[in-house]
DRENTI-606562 format. One line per 10 residues: their letters; for each residue x, z, y of C-alpha. Coordinates in nm, 4 decimals. Layout:
BEGIN
A = X/Z/Y  ...
! end
This chain:
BEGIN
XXXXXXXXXX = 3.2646/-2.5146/2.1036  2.9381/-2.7153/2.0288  2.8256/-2.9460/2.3089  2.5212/-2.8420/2.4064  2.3289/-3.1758/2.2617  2.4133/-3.0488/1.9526  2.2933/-2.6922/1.9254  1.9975/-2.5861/1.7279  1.6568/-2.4718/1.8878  1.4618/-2.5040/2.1695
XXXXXXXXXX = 1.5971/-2.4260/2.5109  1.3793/-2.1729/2.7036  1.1856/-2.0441/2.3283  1.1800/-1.7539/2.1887  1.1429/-1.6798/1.8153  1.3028/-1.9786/1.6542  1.6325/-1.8754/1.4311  1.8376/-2.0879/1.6529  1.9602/-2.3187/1.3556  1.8880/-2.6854/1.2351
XXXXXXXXXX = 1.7340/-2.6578/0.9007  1.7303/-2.9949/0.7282  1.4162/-3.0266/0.4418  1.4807/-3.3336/0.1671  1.1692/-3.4324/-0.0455  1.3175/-3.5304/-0.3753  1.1377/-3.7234/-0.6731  1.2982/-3.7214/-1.0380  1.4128/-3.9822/-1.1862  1.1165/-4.2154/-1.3308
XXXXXXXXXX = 1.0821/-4.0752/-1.7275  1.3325/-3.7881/-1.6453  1.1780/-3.4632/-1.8197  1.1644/-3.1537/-1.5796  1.4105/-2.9743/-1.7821  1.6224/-3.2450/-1.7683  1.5564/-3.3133/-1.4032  1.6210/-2.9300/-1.3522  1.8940/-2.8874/-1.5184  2.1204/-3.1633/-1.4001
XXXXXXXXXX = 2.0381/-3.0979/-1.0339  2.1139/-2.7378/-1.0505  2.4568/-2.7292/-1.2411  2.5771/-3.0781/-1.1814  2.4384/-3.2590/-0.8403  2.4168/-2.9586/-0.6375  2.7208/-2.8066/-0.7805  2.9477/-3.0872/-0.6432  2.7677/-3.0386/-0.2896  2.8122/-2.6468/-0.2515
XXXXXXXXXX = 3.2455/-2.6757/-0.1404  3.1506/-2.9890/0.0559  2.8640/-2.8076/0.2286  3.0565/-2.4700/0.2666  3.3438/-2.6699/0.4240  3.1236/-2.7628/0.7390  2.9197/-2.4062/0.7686  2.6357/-2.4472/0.6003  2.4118/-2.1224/0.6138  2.2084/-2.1682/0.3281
XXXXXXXXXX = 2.1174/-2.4143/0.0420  1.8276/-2.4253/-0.1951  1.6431/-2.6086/-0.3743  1.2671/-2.5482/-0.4386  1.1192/-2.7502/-0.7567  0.7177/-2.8482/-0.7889  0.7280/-2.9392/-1.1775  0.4557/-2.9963/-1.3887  0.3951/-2.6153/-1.4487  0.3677/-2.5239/-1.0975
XXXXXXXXXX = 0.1080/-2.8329/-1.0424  -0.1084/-2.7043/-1.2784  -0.0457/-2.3107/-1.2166  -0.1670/-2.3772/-0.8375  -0.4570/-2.6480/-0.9571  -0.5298/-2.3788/-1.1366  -0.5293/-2.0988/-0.8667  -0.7290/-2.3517/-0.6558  -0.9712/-2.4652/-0.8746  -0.8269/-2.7928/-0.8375
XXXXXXXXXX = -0.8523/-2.8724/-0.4766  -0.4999/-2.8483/-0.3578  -0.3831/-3.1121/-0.2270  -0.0123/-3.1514/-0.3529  0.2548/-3.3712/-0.2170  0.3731/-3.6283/-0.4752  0.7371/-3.4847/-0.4958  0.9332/-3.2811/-0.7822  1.2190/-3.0745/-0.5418  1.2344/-2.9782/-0.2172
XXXXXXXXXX = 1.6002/-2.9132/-0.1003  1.6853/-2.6815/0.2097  1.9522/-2.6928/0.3900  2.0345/-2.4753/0.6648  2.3139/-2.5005/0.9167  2.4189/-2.3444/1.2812  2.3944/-2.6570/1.4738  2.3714/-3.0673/1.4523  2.7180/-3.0837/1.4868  2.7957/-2.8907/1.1582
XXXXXXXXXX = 2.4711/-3.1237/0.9551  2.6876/-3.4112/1.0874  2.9749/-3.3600/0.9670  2.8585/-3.3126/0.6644  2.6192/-3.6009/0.6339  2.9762/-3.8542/0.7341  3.2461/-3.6401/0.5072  3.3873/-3.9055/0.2683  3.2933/-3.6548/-0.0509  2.9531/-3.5881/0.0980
XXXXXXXXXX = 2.8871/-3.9369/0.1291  2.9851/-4.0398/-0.2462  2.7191/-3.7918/-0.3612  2.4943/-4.0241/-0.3130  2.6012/-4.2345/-0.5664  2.5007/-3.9221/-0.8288  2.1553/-3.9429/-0.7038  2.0680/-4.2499/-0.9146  2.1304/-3.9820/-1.2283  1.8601/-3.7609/-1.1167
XXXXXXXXXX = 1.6470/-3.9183/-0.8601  1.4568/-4.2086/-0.7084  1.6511/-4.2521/-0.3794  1.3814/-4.5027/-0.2332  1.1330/-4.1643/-0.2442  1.3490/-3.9088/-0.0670  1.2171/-3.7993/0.2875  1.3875/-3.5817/0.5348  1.2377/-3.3247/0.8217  1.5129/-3.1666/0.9763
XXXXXXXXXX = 1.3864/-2.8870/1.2834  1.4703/-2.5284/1.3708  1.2437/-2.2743/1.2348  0.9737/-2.0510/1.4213  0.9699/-1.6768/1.2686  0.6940/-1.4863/1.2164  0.7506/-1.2194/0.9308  1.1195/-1.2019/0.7653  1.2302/-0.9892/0.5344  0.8462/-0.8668/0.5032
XXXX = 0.8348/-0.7428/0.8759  0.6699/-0.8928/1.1613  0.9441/-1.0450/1.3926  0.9080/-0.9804/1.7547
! end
């Protein structure tokens, strides 16, 4: 059982998924290519996290890049007045409560991956939002 401190949402809401979903703003490595950046997060970095992650409940786990193609494809779609955050990855994680984030932010192996980061990306950069998450259309439907 979950104390109640720990469960995701807002008490006395409506709408919200009822989970704590935990957004990381990544930046590559400085003179890392995007492929490069791409390809070691994908099969190496986030590879090592998926057991760790699965072990405490996790829900769902992606990652979301903003590489130099996408910068320029939505410049380009906005006639170049977007106003773009300065990061390369976005990576989602979603879980069923704070307890289950917890535990997997102090598991021993959890922990060491943040040695890998230096391999990939600038630690100083990264930012975190974590919230639950309001629903308005899912799957293509209107909810509620």
């Amino acid at each position: 059982m979950v104390p109640k401190a720990f469960e995701a949402g807002y008490s006395h809401t409506s709408g919200f998924r009822k989970v704590v979903k935990a957004t990381i703003l990544v930046k590559k490595k400085e003179g890392m290519s995007d492929e490069d950046f791409i390809e070691y997060y994908n099969n190496h970095h986030a590879q090592k996290a998926v057991p760790i992650l699965q072990r405490h409940g996790i829900i769902s786990y992606s990652l979301t890049y903003h590489l130099g193609r996408d910068r320029r494809l939505i410049q380009d779609i906005m006639h170049n007045n977007a106003k773009l955050l300065q990061y390369d990855a976005i990576c989602t994680f979603v879980f069923p409560d704070y307890l289950a984030l917890a535990k997997f932010l102090y598991d021993k192996e959890g922990a060491a991956l943040n040695s890998d980061h230096e391999n990939f990306m600038d630690d100083s950069q990264m930012k975190m939002m974590v919230g639950d998450e309001f629903m308005l259309i899912e799957n293509g439907e209107k909810v509620g």
